[in-house]
N, C-alpha and C positions, 0 to 999 in steps of 0.2 A: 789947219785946213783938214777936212776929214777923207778917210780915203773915199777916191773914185769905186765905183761897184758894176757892174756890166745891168745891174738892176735900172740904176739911175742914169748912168751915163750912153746906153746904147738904147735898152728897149724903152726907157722913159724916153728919151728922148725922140726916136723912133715915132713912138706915141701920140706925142705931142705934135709933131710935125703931121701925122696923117690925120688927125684930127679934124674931122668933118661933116657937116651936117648931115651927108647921105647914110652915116650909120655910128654906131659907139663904137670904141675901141679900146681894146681890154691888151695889157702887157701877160697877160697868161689864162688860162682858159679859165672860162668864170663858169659857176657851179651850173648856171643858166642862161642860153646863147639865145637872145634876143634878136632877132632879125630886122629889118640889116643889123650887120655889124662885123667886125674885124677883130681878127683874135693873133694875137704875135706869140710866136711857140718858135724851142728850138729845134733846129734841123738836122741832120746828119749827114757826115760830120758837123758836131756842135759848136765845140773851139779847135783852130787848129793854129799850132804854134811857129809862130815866127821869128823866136829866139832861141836861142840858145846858150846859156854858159854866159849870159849877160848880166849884167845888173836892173833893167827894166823889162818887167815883161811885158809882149805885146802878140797878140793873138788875133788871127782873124775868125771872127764869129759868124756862123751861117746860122741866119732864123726861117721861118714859113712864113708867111702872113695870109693867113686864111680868110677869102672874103668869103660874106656871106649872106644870103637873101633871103626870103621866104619865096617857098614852092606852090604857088598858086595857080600858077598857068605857066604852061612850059616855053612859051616867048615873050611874054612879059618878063619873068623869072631871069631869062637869059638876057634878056636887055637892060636889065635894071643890076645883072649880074656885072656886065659889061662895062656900063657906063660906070662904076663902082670901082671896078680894077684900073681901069684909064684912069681915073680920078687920083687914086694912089699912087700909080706911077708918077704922075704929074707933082704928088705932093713930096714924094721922098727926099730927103736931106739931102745935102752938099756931104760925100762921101760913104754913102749908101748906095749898092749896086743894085740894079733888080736884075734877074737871069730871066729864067722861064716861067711860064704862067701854068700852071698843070690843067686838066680839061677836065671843065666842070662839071661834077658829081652829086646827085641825090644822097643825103643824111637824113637819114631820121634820126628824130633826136625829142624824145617823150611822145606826144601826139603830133607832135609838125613834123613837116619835111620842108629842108631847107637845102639851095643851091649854094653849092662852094666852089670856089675852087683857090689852088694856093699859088701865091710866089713866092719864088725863092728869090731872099736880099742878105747881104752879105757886109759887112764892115770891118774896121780895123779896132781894137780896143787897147790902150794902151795902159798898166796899173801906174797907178800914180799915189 
């Protein structure tokens, strides 16, 4: 059995689960952020550990999950923002927390401006 990796067993996972047709979703920032879309990155603190002087390590991971729209109109933009974070929450795994939502922010990002904003999710990883 090959080892577990926080690659395949958290953000893939993560991933997978949020998975939905209101936008793509990318396990780490993609060279080109296509709107909608969801981009899962790590937060600070990253990992924080919850063993010590054990034989299994087990850590709790904080990630962002950055939604994202296209800037078109600034109430459409917000609404289509909205309905997109709700959607998320709705879809997060059986032991994934979500915290706060941060308040959402104009990016330019080449010739677009795009609305984001992040939440902060949190889980347990255990190496195996």
């Amino acid at each position: 059995m090959p080892a577990s990796s926080i690659a395949t067993d958290v953000r893939g996972v993560l991933a997978t689960a949020l998975a939905t047709s209101l936008a793509s979703v990318y396990t780490s920032v993609p060279e080109t952020v296509i709107p909608p879309a969801v981009v899962i990155v790590p937060d600070s603190p990253y990992l924080e550990t919850t063993t010590i002087g054990k034989s299994v390590t087990r850590v709790k991971i904080n990630m962002t999950v950055s939604a994202a729209v296209a800037y078109n109109n600034n109430a459409g933009a917000l609404n289509q923002l909205e309905v997109l974070i709700i959607a998320l929450i709705g879809l997060m795994p059986t032991g994934y927390v979500v915290g706060d939502v941060s308040q959402p922010t104009i990016i330019s990002v080449g010739a677009s401006n795009i609305l984001s904003a992040d939440l902060s999710v949190s889980t347990y990883y255990t190496q195996t």
